[in-house]
C-alpha positions in Angstrom: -96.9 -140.8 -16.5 -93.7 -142.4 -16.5 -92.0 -139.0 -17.2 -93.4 -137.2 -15.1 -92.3 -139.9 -12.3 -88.6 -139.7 -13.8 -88.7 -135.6 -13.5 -90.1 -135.8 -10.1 -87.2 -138.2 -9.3 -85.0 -135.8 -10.9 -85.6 -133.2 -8.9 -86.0 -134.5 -5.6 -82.3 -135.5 -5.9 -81.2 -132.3 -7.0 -83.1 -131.3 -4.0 -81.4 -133.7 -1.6 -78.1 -132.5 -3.2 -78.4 -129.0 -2.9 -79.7 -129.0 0.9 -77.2 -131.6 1.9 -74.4 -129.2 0.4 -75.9 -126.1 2.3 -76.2 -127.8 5.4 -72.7 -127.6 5.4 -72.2 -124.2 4.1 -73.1 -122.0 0.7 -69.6 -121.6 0.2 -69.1 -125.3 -0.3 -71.8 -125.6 -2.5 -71.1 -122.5 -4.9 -68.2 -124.2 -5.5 -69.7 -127.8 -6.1 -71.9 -126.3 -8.6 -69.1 -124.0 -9.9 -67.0 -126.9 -10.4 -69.4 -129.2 -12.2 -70.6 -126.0 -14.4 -66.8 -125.5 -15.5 -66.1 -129.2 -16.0 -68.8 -130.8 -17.0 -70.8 -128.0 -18.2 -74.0 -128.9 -16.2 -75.6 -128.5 -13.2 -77.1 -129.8 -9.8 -80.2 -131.9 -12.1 -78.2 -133.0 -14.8 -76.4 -135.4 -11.5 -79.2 -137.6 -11.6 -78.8 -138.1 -15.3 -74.9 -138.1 -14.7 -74.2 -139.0 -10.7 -70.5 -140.0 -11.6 -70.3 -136.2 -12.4 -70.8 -135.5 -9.0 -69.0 -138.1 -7.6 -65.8 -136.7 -9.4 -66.3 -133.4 -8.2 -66.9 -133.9 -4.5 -64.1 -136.6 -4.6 -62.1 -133.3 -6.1 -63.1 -130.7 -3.4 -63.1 -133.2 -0.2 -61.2 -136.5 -1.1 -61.8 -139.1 1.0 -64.1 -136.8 3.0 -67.0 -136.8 0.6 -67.7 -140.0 1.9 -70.0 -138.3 5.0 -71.5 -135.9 2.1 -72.0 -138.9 -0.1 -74.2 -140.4 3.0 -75.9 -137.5 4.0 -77.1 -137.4 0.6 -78.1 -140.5 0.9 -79.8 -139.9 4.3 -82.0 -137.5 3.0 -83.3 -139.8 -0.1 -83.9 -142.3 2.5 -87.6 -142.8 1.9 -86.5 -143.3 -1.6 -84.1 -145.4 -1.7 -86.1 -148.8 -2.5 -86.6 -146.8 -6.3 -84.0 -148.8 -8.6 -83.5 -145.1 -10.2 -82.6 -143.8 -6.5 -80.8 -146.7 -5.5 -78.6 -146.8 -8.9 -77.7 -142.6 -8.1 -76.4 -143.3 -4.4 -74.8 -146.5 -5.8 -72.6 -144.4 -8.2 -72.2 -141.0 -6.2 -71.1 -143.6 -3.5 -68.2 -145.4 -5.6 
């Protein structure tokens, strides 16, 4: 049970990621996932796993101005956010 709770986490923050990035255009987030596929060698659900991954690569692409993507991220986990796991992810995306 407690897997399948952690994969279901998983993947609703690879699913907040992804939607937040194409809200803002598929160009910016082929090259999110390109970037974090050269680099890092992994993708969109490996950044729950690995969330300072991401944070790297959007600080990267958009410098200070990941900070808006950071909280629409965060936005969209909003019913989630009182999960430690959740919490812990926006925590480091966010630093």
């Amino acid at each position: 049970m407690n897997l399948d709770k952690e994969q279901l986490r998983k993947a609703l923050v690879s699913l907040s990621v992804e939607r937040t990035l194409l809200k803002i255009g598929k160009p910016v987030y082929d090259k999110v996932v390109k970037q974090l596929s050269r680099e890092y060698d992994c993708y969109l659900p490996d950044c729950y796993e690995y969330p300072e991954y991401l944070n790297k690569v959007l600080k990267k692409i958009f410098g200070n101005s990941y900070i808006p993507i950071v909280e629409a991220i965060k936005n969209e986990l909003d019913d989630q956010l009182m999960e430690k796991p959740i919490e812990i992810f926006i925590s480091a995306i966010s630093e």
